[in-house]
C-alpha atoms as one frame of an Amber mdcrd trajectory, in Angstrom:
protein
 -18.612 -12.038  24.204 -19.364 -12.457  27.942 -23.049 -13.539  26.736 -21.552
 -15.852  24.305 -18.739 -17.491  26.921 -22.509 -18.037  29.443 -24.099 -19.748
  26.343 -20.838 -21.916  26.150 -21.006 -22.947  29.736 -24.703 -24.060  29.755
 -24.706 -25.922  26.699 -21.488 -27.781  28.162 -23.337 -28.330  31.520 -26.383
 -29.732  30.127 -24.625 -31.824  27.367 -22.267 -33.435  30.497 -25.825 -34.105
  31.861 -27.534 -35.589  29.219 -24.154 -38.056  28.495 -24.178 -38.900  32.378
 -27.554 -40.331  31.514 -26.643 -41.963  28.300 -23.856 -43.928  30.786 -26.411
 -44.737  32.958 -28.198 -46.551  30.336 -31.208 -44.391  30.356 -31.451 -43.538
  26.755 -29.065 -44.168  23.594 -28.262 -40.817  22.018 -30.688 -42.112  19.029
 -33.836 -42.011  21.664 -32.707 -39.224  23.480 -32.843 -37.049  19.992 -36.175
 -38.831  18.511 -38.097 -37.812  22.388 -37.419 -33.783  21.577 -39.030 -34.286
  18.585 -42.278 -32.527  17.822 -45.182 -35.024  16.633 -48.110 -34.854  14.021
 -51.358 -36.257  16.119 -54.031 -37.396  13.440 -56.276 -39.163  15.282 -58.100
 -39.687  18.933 -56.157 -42.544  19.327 -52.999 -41.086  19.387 -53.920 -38.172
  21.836 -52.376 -38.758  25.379 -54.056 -39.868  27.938 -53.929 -36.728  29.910
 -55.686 -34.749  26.904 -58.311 -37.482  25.657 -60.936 -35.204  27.391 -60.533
 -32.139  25.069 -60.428 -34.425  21.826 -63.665 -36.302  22.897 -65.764 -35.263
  20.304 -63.055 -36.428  18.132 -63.615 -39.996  19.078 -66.320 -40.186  15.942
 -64.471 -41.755  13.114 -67.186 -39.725  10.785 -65.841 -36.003  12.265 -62.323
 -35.033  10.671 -59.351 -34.812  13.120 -58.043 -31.050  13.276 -54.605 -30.343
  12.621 -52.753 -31.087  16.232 -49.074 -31.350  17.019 -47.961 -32.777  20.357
 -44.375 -31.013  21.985 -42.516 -33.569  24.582 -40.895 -33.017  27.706 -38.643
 -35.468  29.818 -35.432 -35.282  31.459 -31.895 -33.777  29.467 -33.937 -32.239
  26.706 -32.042 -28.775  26.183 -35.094 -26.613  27.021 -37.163 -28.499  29.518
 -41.300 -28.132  29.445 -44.214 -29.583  30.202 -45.956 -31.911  27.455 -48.108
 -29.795  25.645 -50.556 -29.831  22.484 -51.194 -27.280  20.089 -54.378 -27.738
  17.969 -56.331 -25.387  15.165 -59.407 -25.189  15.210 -62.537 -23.414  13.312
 -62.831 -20.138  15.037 -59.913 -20.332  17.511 -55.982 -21.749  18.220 -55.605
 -23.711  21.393 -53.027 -24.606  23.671 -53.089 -27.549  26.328 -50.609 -28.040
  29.073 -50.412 -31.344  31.012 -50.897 -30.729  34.544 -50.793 -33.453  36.630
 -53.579 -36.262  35.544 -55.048 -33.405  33.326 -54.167 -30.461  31.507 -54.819
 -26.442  31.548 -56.111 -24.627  28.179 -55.617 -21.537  26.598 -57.799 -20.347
  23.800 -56.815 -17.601  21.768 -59.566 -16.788  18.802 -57.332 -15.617  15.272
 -59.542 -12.332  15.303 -57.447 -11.884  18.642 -54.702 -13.001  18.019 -51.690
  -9.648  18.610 -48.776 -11.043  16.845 -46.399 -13.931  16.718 -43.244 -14.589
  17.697 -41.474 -17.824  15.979 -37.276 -18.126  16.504 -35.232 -21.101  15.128
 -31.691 -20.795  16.599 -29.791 -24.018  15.509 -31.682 -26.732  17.364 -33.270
 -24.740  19.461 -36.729 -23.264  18.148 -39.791 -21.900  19.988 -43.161 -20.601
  18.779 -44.576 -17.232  21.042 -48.408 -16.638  20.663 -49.771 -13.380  22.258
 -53.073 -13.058  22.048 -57.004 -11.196  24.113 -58.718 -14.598  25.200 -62.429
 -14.059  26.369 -62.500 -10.351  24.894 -60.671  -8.772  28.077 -58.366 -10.953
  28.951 -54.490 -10.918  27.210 -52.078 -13.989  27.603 -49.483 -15.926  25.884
 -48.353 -19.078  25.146 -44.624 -20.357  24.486 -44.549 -23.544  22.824 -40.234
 -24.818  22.808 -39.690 -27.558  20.442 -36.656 -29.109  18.751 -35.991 -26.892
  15.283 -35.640 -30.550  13.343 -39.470 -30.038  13.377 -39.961 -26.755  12.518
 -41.962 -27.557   8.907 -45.081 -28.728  11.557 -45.805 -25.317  12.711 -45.749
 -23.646   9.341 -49.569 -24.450   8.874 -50.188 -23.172  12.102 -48.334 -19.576
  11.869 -49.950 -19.679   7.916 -53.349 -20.095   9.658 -53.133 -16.671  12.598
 -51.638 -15.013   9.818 -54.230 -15.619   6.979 -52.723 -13.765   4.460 -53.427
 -16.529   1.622 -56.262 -16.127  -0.249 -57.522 -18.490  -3.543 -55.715 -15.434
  -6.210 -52.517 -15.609  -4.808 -51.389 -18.863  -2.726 -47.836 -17.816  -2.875
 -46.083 -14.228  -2.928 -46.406 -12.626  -6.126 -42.855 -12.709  -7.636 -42.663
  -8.993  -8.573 -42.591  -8.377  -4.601 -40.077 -11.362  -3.934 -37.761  -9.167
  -6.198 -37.788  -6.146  -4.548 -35.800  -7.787  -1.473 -32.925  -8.331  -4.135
 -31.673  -4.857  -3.614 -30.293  -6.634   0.052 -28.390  -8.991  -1.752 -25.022
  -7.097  -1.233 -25.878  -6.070   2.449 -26.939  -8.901   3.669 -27.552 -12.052
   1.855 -29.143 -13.607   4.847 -31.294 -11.116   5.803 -32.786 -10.911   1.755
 -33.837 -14.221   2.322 -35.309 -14.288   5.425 -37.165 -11.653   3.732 -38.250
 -13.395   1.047 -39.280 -16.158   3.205 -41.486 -13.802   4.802 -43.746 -12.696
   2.385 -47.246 -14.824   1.794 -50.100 -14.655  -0.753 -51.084 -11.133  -1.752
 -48.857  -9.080   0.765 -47.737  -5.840  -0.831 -44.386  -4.623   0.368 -45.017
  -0.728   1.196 -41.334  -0.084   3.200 -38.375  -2.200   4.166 -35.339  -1.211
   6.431 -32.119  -3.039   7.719 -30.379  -2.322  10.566 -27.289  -3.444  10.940
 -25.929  -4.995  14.457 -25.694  -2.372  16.702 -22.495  -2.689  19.395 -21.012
  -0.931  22.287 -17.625  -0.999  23.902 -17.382  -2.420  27.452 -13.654  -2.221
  27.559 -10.256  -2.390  25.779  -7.877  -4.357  27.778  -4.050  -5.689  26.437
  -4.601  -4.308  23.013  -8.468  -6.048  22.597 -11.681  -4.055  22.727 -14.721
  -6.030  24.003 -18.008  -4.548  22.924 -21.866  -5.689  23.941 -24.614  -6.337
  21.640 -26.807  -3.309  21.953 -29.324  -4.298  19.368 -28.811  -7.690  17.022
 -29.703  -6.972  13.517 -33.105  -6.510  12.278 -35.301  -6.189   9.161 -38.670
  -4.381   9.330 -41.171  -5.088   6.508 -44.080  -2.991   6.278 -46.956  -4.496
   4.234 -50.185  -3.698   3.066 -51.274  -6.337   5.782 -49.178  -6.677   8.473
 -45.604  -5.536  10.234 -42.714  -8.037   9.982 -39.787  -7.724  11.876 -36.965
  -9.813  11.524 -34.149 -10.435  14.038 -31.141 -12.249  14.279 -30.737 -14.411
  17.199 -33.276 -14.033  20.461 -33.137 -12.871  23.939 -31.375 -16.336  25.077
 -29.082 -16.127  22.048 -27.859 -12.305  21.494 -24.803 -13.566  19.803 -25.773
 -16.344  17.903 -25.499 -15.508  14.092 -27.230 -18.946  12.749 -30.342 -18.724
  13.323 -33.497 -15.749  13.539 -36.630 -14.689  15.004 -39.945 -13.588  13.130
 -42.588 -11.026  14.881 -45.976 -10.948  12.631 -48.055  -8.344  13.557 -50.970
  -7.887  11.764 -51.859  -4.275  10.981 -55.136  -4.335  12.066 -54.055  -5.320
  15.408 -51.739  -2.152  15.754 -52.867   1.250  17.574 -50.230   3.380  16.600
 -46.693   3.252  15.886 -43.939   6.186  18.004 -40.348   6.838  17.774 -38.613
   7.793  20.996 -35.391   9.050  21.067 -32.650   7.498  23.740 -28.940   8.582
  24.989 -26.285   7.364  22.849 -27.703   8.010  19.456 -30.503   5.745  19.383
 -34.203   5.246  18.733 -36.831   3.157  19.958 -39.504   2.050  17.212 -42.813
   1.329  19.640 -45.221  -0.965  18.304 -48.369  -0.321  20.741 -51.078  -2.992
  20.734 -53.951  -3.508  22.472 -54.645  -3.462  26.513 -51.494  -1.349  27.184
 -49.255  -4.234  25.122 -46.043  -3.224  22.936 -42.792  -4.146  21.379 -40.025
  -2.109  21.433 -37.164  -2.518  18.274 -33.859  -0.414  18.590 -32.408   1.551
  15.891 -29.725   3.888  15.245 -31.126   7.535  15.251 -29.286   7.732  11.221
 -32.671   5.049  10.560 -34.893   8.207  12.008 -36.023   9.709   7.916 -36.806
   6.027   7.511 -38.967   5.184  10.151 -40.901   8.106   9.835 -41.601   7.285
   6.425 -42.498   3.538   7.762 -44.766   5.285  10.173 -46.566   7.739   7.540
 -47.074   4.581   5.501 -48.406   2.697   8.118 -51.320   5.559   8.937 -51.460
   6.179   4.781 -53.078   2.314   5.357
């Protein structure tokens, strides 16, 4: 609740903001929601100024443009940044970031690539990339853009995950169906499921956790309870480890939106439970270079995961 009433408050104080500048004459509410907008770049032409450097070897009408999306940045936008590109290319993903008169660059190649993170919560969407750049080196890049344009990074997130191959372009239908058995637990969370799933991925284990609350206080006959853990889905497949969550770290309470962790398998050391106070486990995803995601679960989920984990060293 008290999470939800600080959500409240900043959304109020940055939508009094971005009207004060709509007064002002600055920007009609039209051009103020067309500037967050994400954009498809297709040629050298249309590459910023700042970033015509990189893309030089583009100029050449003869060499095919890669597939590039430009994120904006300028004043009132609800989740501020600076102007960055996102490009694929043949053997690596890269990231520019307009500094100044020029830009900075992060390379991550796909064989590096440790997971992604992608979360669309109502308008607000961002796309996480964690990844070893140079062999020794791990980063990550965050890439906020306005959800409206969320279709434009679905090549991108297809491409790190390359689960498509030419025999099966789309999930085979027999594994769509097993999410059905959801369909009385949570509708939403059977789809997000199904949404999941690409090419020839194999579904080995699935588990739903509900949301997981505790009470702060009861005060005048009302109990007010904290979000402990928002609820989850965790997909293992014969390729990678898909965990679903509702909301994100900024949004605990929202209940419209989700957030998508693909971890491919290979890219996994090992897998632990740890047991906490209060009834409650800690699934540990360890990665490379000392990296790891934690997911909570109620210690009742404890049969479960250990059959998650025995599957996961079975591959």
């Amino acid at each position: 609740m008290f999470t939800q009433m600080r959500n409240n408050l900043t959304h109020a104080w940055k939508q009094a903001r971005l009207l004060n500048m709509i007064k002002k004459g600055s920007l009609s509410p039209t051009e103020q929601t067309k500037k967050s907008w994400t954009s498809l770049i297709q040629s050298y032409e249309d590459v910023p100024k700042e970033f015509k450097a990189f893309f030089e070897s583009f100029n050449d009408k003869k060499v095919p443009f890669p597939y590039t999306l430009l994120t904006p940045s300028f004043e009132g936008y609800l989740n501020r940044q600076s102007i960055k590109m996102i490009s694929i290319l043949d053997k690596h993903l890269v990231v520019l970031e307009v500094n100044g008169t020029t830009y900075t660059e992060k390379s991550f190649p796909y064989e590096g690539i440790l997971y992604i993170e992608f979360s669309t919560i109502l308008l607000d969407a961002y796309l996480k990339i964690s990844g070893i750049l140079n062999q020794t080196k791990v980063a990550s890049s965050i890439i906020k853009f306005n959800a409206i344009n969320d279709y434009l990074f679905f090549p991108i997130i297809e491409r790190i995950r390359q689960i498509s191959d030419k025999e099966f372009d789309e999930p085979q239908p027999e594994e769509i169906e097993k999410f059905n058995k959801w369909s009385q637990v949570s509708y939403k969370f059977m789809n997000f499921a199904k949404r999941s799933l690409q090419g020839s991925e194999l579904i080995k284990k699935d588990i739903f956790q509900p949301e997981i609350k505790s009470k702060i206080i009861s005060f005048l006959g009302k109990t007010f309870y904290r979000t402990i853990s928002p609820a989850l889905m965790c997909i293992l497949t014969n390729k990678e480890l898909i965990v679903i969550q509702e909301g994100n770290k900024r949004y605990k309470e929202e209940k419209y939106g989700g957030t998508w962790f693909y971890i491919p398998l290979i890219r996994i050391d090992t897998l632990s439970l740890e047991e906490k106070k209060d009834y409650l486990l800690n699934l540990s995803v360890h990665l490379p270079k000392m990296n790891s995601l934690e997911f909570v679960f109620q210690t009742s989920f404890k049969e479960d995961l250990s059959q998650l984990i025995d599957q996961f060293q079975a591959i």
